[in-house]
TORDREN-242665 format. One record per atom (N, C-alpha, C): chain; atom name; x, y, z. Coordinates in steps of 0.001 Angstrom, whole numbers, always signed. Atoms other than C-alpha are relative to their C-alpha. Example, Ala and Ser with C-alpha at 12.3 -4.5 7.8 and 13.67 -1.06 7.14 Angstrom:
REM TORDREN-242665
NODE  ch  at       xx       yy       zz
NODE   A   N     +890    -1190       +0
NODE   A  CA   +12300    -4500    +7800
NODE   A   C     +900    +1200       +0
NODE   A   N     -820    -1190      -60
NODE   A  CA   +13670    -1060    +7140
NODE   A   C     -770    +1090     +730
REM end
This chain:
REM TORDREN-242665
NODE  ch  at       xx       yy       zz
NODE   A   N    +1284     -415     +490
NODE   A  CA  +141481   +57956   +46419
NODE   A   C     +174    +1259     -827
NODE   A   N     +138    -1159    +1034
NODE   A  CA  +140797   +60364   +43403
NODE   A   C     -705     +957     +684
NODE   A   N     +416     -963     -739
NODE   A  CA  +140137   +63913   +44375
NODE   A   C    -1983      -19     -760
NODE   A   N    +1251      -83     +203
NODE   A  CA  +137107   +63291   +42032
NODE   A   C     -870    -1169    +1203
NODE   A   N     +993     +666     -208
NODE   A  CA  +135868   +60537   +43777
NODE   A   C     -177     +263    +1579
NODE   A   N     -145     -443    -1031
NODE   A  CA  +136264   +62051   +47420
NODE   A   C    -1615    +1027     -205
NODE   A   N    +1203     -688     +128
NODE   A  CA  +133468   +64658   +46051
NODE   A   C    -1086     -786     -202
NODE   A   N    +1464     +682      +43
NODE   A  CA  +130804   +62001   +44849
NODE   A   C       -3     -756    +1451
NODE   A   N     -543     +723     -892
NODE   A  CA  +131301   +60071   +48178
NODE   A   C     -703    +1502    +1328
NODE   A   N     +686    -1343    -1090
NODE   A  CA  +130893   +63401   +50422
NODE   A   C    -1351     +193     +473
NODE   A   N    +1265     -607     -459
NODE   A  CA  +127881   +64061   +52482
NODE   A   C     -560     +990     -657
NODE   A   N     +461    -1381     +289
NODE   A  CA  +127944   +67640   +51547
NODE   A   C     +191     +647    -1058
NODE   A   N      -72      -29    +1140
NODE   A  CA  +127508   +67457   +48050
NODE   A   C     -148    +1827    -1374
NODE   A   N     +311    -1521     +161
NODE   A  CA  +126522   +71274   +47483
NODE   A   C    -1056      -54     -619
NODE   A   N    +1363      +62     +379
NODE   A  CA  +122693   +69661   +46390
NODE   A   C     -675    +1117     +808
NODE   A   N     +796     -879     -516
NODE   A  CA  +120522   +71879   +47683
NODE   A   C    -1272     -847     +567
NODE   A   N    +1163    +1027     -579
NODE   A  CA  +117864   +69851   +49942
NODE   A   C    -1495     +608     -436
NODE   A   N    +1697     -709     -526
NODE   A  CA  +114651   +72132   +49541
NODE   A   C     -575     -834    -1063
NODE   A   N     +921     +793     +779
NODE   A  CA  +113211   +69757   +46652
NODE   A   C     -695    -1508    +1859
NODE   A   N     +280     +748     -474
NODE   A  CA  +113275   +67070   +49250
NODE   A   C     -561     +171    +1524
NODE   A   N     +678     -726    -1009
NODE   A  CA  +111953   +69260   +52078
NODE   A   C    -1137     +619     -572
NODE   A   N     +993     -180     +202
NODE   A  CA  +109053   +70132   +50047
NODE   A   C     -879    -1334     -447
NODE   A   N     +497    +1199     -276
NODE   A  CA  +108095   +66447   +49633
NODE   A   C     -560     -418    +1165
NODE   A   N      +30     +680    -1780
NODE   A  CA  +108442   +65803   +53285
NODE   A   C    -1368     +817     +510
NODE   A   N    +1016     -629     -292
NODE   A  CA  +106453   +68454   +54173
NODE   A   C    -1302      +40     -489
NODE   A   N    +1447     -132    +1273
NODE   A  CA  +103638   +68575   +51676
NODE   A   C     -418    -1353     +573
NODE   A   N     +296    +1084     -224
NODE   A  CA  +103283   +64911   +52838
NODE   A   C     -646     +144    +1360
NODE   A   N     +835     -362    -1368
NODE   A  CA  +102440   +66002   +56572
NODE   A   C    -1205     +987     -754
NODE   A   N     +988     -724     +369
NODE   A  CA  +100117   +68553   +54839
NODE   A   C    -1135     -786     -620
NODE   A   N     +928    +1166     +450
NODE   A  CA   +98602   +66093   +53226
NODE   A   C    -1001     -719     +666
NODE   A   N     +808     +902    -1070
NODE   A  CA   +97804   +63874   +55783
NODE   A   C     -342     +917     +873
NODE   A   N     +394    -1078     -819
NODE   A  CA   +96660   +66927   +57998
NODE   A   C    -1412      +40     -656
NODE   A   N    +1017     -235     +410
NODE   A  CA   +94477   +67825   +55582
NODE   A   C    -1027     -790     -552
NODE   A   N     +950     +997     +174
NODE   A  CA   +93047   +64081   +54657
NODE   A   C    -1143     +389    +1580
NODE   A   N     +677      -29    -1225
NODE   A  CA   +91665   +64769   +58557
NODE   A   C     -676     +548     -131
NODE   A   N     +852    -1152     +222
NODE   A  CA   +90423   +67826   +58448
NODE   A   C    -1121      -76     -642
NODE   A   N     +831      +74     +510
NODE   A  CA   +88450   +67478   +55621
NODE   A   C    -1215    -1254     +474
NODE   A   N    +1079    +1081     -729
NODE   A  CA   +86984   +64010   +56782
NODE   A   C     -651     +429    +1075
NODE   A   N     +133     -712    -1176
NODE   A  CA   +85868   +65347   +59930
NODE   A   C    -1218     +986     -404
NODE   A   N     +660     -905     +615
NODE   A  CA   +84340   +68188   +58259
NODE   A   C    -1220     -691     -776
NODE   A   N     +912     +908     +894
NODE   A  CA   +82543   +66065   +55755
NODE   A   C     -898     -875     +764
NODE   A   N    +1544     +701     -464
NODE   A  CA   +80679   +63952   +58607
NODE   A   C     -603    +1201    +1218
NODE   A   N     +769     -657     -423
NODE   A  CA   +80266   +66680   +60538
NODE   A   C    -1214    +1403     -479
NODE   A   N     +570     -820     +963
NODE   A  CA   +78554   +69174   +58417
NODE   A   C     -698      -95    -1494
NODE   A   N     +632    +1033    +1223
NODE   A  CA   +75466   +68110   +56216
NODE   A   C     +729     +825    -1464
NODE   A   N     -320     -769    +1068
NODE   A  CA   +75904   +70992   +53574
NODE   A   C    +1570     -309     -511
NODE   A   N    -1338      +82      -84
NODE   A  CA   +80115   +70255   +53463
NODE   A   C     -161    -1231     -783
NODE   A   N     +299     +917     +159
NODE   A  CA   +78946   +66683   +53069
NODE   A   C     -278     -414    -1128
NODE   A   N     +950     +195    +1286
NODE   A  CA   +76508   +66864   +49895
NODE   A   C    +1420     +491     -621
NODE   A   N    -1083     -452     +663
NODE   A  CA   +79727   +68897   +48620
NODE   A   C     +825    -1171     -428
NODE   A   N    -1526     +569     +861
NODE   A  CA   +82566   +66584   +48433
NODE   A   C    -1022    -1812     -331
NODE   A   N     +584    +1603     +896
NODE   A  CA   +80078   +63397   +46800
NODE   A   C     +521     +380    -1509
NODE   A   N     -721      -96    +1616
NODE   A  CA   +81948   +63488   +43448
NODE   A   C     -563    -1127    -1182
NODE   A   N     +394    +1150    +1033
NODE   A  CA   +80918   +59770   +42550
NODE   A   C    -1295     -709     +941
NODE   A   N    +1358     +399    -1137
NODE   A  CA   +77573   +58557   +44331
NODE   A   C     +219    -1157     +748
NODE   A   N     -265    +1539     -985
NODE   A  CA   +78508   +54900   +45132
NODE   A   C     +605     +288    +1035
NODE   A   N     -934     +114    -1497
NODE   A  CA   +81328   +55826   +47386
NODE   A   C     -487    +1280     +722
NODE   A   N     +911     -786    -1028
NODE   A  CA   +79189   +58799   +48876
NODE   A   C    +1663    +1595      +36
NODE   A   N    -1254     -710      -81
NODE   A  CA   +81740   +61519   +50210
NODE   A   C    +1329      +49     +157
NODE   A   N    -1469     +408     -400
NODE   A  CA   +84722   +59593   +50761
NODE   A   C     +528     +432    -1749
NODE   A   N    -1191     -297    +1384
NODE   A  CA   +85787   +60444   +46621
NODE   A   C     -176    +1524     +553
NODE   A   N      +66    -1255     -454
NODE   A  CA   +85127   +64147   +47689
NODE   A   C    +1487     +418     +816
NODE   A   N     -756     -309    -1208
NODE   A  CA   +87216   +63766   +50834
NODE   A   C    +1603     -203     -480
NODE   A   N    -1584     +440     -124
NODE   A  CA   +90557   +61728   +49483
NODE   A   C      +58     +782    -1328
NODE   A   N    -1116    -1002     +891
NODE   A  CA   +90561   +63918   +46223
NODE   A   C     -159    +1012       +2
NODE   A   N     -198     -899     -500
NODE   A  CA   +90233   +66799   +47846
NODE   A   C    +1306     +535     +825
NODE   A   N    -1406     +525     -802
NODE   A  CA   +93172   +65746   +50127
NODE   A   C    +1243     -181     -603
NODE   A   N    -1484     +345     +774
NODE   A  CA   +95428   +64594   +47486
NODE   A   C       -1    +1620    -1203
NODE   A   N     +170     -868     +298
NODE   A  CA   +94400   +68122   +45717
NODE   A   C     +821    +1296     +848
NODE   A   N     -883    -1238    -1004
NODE   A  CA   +95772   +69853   +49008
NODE   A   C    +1279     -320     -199
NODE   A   N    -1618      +92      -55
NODE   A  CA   +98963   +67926   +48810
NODE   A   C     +417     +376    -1077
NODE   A   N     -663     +333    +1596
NODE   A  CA   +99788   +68125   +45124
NODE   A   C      -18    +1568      -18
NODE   A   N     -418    -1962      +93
NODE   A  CA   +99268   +72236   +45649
NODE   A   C    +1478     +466    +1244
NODE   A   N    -1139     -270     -725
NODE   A  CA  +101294   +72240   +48342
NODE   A   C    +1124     -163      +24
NODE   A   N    -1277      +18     +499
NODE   A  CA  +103905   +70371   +46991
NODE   A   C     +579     +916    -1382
NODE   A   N      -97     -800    +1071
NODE   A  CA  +103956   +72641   +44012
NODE   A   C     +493    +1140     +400
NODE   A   N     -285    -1588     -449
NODE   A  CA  +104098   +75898   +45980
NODE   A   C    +1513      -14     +869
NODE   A   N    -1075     +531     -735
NODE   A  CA  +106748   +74277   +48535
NODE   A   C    +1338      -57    -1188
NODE   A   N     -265     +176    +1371
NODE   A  CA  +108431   +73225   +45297
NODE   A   C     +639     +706     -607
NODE   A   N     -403    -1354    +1050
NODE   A  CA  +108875   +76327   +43287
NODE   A   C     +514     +967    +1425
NODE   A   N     -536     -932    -1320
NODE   A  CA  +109753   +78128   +46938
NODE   A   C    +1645     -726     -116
NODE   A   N    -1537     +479     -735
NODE   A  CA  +112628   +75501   +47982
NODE   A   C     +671     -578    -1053
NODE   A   N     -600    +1120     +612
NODE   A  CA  +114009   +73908   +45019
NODE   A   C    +1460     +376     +444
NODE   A   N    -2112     -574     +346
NODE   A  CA  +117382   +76024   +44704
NODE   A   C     +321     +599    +1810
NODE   A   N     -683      +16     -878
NODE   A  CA  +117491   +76298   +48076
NODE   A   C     +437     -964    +1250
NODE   A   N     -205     +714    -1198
NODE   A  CA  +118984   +74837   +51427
NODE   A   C    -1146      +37    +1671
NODE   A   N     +358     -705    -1086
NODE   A  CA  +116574   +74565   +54335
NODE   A   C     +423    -1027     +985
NODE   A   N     +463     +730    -1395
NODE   A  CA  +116179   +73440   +58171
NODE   A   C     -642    -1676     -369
NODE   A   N     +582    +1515      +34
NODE   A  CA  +115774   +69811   +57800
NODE   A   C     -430     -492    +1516
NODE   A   N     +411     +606    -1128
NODE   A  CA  +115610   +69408   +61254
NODE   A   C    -1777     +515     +285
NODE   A   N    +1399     -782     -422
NODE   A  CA  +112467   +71898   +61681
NODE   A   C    -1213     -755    -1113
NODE   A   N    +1109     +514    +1321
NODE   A  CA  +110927   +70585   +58407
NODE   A   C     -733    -1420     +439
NODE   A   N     +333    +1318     -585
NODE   A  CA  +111239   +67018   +59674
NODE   A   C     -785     -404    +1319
NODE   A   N     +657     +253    -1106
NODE   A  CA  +109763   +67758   +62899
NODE   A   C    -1408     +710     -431
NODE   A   N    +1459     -665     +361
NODE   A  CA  +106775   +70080   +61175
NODE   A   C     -638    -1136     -820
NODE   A   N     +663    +1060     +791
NODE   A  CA  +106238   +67100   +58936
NODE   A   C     -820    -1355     +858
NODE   A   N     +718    +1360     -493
NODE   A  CA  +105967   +64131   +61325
NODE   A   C    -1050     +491    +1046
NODE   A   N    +1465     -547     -851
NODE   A  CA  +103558   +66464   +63869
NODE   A   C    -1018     +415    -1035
NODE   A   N    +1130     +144     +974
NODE   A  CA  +101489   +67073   +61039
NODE   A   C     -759    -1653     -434
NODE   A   N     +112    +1194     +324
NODE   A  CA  +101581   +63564   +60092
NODE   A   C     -759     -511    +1301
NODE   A   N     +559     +629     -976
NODE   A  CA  +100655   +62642   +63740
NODE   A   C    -1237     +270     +666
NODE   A   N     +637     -959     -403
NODE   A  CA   +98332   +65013   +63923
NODE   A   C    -1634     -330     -962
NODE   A   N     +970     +430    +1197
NODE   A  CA   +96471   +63688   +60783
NODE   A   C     -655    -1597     +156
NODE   A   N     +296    +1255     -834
NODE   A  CA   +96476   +59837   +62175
NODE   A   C    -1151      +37    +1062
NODE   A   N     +808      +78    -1668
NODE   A  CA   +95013   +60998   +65585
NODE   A   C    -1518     +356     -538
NODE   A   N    +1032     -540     -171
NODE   A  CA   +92204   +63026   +64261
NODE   A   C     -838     -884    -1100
NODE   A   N    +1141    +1164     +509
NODE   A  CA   +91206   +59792   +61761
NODE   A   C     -455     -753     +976
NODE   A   N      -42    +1173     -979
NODE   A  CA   +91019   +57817   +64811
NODE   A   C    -1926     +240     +460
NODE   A   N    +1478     -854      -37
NODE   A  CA   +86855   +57996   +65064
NODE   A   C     -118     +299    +1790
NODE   A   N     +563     -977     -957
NODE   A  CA   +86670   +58324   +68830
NODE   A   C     +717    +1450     +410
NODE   A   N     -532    -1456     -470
NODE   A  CA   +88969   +61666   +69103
NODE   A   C    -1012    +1138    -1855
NODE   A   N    +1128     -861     +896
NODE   A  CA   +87067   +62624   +65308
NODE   A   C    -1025     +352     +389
NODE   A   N    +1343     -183     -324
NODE   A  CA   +83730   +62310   +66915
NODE   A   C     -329    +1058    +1144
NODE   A   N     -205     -440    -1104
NODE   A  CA   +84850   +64018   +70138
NODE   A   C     -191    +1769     -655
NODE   A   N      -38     -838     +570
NODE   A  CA   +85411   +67020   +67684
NODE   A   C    -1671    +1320     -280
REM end
């Protein structure tokens, strides 16, 4: 084997992961914050009248592009933080999928309503 091709081949390529740790993450943020806001939006009339953007679909356009508004900042800020660098994949990956699980549970309407 060529010493070049020993380097493409390598795990530990000397990429720098934080692009792909601000994906991951921003994606739990995301879905965190699809909850949140829903939630918010049936519980609170004034919140409510807010995120109606297009009348037919009522506050649900409010809610999901509000949501995809949180992620797309967050991946931006995440983004320009981690590109050039290396982080914690393990911590990232576990802040991502408890966000993520966290964002599931609280669509679920009887733990939303419970709220």
């Amino acid at each position: 084997m060529h010493s070049s091709e020993a380097n493409l081949s390598s795990p530990a390529s000397g990429l720098p992961n934080g692009s792909g740790a601000a994906a991951l993450l921003s994606a739990g943020i995301g879905a965190c914050a699809l909850a949140l806001i829903s939630i918010a939006a049936d519980h609170l009339p004034g919140f409510r009248h807010w995120m109606i953007f297009w009348k037919p679909t009522g506050p649900l356009s409010g809610v999901t592009t509000s949501a995809i508004l949180v992620w797309l900042v967050a991946w931006g800020v995440l983004e320009l933080r981690w590109r050039r660098r290396n982080v914690r994949m393990n911590r990232i990956g576990v802040a991502a999928f408890v966000l993520l699980i966290l964002g599931l549970l609280l669509t679920f309407p009887p733990l939303a309503d419970a709220l």
